[in-house]
C-alpha positions as CSV (number, residue, x, y, z in Angstrom):
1,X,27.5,-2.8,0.3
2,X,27.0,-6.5,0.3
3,X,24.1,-8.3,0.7
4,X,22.0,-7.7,3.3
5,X,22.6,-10.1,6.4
6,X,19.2,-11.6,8.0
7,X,17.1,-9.8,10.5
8,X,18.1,-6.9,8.8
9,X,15.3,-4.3,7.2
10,X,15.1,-2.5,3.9
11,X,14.5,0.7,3.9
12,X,14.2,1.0,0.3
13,X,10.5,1.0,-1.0
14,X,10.8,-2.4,-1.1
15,X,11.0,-2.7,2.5
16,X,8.5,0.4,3.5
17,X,6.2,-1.2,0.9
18,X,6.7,-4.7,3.0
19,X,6.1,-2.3,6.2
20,X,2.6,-1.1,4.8
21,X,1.4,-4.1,3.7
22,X,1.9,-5.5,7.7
23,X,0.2,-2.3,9.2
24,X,-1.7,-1.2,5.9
25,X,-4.5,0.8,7.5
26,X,-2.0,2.5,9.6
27,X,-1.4,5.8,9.6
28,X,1.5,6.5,6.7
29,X,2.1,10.4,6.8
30,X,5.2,11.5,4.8
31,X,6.9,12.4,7.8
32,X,6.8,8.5,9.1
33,X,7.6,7.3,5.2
34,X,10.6,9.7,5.7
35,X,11.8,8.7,9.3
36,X,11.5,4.7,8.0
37,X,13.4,5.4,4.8
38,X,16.0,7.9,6.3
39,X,17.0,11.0,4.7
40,X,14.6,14.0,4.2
41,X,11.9,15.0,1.9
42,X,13.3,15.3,-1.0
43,X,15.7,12.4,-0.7
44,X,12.1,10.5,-0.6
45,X,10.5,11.4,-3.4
46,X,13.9,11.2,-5.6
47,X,13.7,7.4,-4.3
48,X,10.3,6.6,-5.2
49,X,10.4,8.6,-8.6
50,X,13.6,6.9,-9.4
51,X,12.1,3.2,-8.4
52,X,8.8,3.2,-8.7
53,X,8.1,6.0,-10.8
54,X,5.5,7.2,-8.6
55,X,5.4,9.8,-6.2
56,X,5.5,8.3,-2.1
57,X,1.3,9.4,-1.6
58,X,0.3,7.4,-5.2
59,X,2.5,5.0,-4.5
60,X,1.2,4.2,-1.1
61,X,-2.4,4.2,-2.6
62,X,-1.4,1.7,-4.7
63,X,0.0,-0.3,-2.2
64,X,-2.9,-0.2,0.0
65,X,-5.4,-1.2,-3.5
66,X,-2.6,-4.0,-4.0
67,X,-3.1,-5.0,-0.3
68,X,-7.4,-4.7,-0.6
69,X,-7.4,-6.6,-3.3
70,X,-5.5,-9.2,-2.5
71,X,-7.4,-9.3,0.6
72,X,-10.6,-9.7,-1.2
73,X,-9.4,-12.4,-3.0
74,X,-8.3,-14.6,-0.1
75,X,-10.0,-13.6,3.2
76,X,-13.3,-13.7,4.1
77,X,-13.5,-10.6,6.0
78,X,-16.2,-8.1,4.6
79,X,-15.8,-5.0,2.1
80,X,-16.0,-2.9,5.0
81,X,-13.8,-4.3,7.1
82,X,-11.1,-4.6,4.5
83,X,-11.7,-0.9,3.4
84,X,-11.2,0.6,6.8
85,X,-8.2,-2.2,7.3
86,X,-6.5,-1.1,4.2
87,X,-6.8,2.9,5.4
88,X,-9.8,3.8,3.4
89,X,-12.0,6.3,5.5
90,X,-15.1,4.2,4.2
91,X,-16.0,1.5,2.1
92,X,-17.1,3.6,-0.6
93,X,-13.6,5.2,-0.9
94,X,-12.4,1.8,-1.7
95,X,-15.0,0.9,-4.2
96,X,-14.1,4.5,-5.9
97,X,-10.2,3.3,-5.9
98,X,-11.0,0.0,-7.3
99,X,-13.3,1.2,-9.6
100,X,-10.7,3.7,-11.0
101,X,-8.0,1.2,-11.4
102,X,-10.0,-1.9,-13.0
103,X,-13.0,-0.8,-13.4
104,X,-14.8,-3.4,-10.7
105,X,-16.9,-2.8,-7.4
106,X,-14.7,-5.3,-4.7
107,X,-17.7,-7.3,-5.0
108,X,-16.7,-8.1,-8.3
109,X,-13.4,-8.4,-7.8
110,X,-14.0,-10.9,-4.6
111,X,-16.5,-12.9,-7.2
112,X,-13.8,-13.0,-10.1
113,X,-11.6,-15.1,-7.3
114,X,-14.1,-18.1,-8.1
């Protein structure tokens, strides 16, 4: 198992992670984090507890807040738009998320980018 020869995917989290972060407010059911990964299941979750500590559903939400917020930072979309981009149902489910993690509306967060 060498290195990986270009062109080729990971399909570690790494690689799924880079996957969701292309097609963020996509649809990620287990089922396709499964079929992208390989494996079953429970071969999933033993990956993502074993390299992100996480279970695959929070550590897709966390991707998806990683991917808002970076969005909120550098693009000049609106809230909304970057909410319902990132797979939130709503903008409100966003500011809930973000709230949570660093206690900011994405207001704030876009403003601290000044």
């Amino acid at each position: 198992e060498g290195a990986r020869g270009l062109g080729e995917v990971d399909k570690g989290p790494l690689g799924l992670c880079a996957a969701v972060g292309a097609e963020a407010g996509q649809a990620w059911p287990g089922a396709r984090m499964v079929a992208f990964v390989g494996g079953g299941e429970s071969r999933l979750h033993a990956l993502f507890q074993r390299e992100c500590g996480l279970s695959p559903q929070a550590w897709l939400s966390a991707c998806r807040l990683r991917w808002a917020k970076h969005q909120l930072r550098t693009s000049a979309a609106s809230i909304c738009d970057i909410a319902l981009a990132a797979g939130y149902s709503e903008q409100s489910a966003l500011t809930r998320a973000l709230r949570r993690e660093c206690g900011q509306t994405p207001a704030a967060w876009r403003r601290g980018a000044i």
